[in-house]
N, C-alpha and C positions, 0 to 999 in steps of 0.2 A: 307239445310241451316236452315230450323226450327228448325229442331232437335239440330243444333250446338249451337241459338240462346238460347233455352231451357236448354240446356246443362249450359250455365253461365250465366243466368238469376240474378238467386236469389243467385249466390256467393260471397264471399270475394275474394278482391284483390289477395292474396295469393293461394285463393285455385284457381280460374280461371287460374293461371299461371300451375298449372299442373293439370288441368282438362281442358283444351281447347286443347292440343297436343293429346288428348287419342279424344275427341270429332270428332274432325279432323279426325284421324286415322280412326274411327270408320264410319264416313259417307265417304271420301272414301272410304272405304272397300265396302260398301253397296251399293255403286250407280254404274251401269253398262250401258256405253251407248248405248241408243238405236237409231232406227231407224224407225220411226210410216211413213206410205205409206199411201194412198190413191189413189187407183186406180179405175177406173172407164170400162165398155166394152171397145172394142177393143182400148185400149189404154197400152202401158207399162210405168214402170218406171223403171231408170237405174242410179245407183249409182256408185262410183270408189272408188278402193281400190287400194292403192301404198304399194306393195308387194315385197318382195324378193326373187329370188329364190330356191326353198327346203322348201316353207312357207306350213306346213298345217291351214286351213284357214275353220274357224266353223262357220256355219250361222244359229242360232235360231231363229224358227219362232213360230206364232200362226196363223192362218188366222180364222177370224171373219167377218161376214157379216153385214153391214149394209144398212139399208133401209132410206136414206137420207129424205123422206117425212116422217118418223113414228120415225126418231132417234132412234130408237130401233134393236135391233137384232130378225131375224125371228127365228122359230124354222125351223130345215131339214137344218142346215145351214154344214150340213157334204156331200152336195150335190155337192160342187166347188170345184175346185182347182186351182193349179199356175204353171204354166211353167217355171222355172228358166232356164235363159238363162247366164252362164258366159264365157267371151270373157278374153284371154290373150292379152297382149301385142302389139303382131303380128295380133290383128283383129279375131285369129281362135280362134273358139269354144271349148272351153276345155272343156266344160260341159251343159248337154239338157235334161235335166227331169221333169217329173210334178207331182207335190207335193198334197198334202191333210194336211187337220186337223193341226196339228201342229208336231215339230220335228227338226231334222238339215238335213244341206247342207253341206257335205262336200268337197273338192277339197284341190289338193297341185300343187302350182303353179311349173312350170318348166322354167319359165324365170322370171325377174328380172325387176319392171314396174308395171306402171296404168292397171290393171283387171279392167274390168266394168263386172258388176251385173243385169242381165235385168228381172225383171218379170212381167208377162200378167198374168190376172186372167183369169180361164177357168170357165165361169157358164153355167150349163144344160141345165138352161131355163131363158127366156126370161121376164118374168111375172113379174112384180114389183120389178127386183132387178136393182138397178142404181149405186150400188157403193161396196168396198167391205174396211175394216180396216185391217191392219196387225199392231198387239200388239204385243208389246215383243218380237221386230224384231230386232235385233243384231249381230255383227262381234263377234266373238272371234278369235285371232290369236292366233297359238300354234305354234311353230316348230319341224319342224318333221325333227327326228334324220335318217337318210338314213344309 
């Protein structure tokens, strides 16, 4: 929205009229939505996703650690990871892996329906770590030609 605002700030009538449709275009183009978590030890969190069947379905992550007394990120933060848990439709688990550092998550649905998304952070140790960030945490849906 800044950008759009900046965009016809300082124009004339006329020129706003075709430089606000290309403005537009251009920050949709740019903006990708995401999905910021906050998870904490033994705790998950779990998102839904209303899916179709034959859907390949992309999940971009980063996982970042934070230390909620120092608001900062420690270093050695390649030491954790995540357990993605995805459940179809029917309850069953279509998918059970544990993840690191950053990357995707791939899965193609086989039924038609609310997917849930469950992830738990896995930390090594115990020691001053209370919380964990996931940046740049995001859906892509693609469809996948069979």
């Amino acid at each position: 929205l800044l950008y759009l605002l900046t965009c016809t700030r300082d124009l004339n009538v006329e020129m706003n009229a075709l430089i606000f449709p290309f403005c537009f275009l251009f920050l949709a183009a740019t903006v990708q939505p995401s999905i910021y978590l906050k998870v904490r030890r033994n705790e998950h969190n779990c998102f839904q996703n209303d899916v179709a069947s034959g859907i390949l379905t992309q999940i971009t992550y980063k996982l970042e650690l934070l230390v909620d007394t120092l608001k900062k990120r420690p270093e050695g933060q390649k030491n954790f990871s995540m357990t993605v848990v995805i459940y179809d439709p029917g309850n069953e688990v279509q998918l059970s892996r544990a993840y690191k550092g950053q990357g995707q998550v791939y899965y193609t649905s086989t039924l038609s329906g609310i997917h849930k998304t469950c992830i738990e952070p896995n930390f090594p140790d115990s020691s001053a770590v209370t919380g964990m960030v996931f940046t740049s945490f995001f859906l892509k849906l693609q469809r996948k030609f069979l």
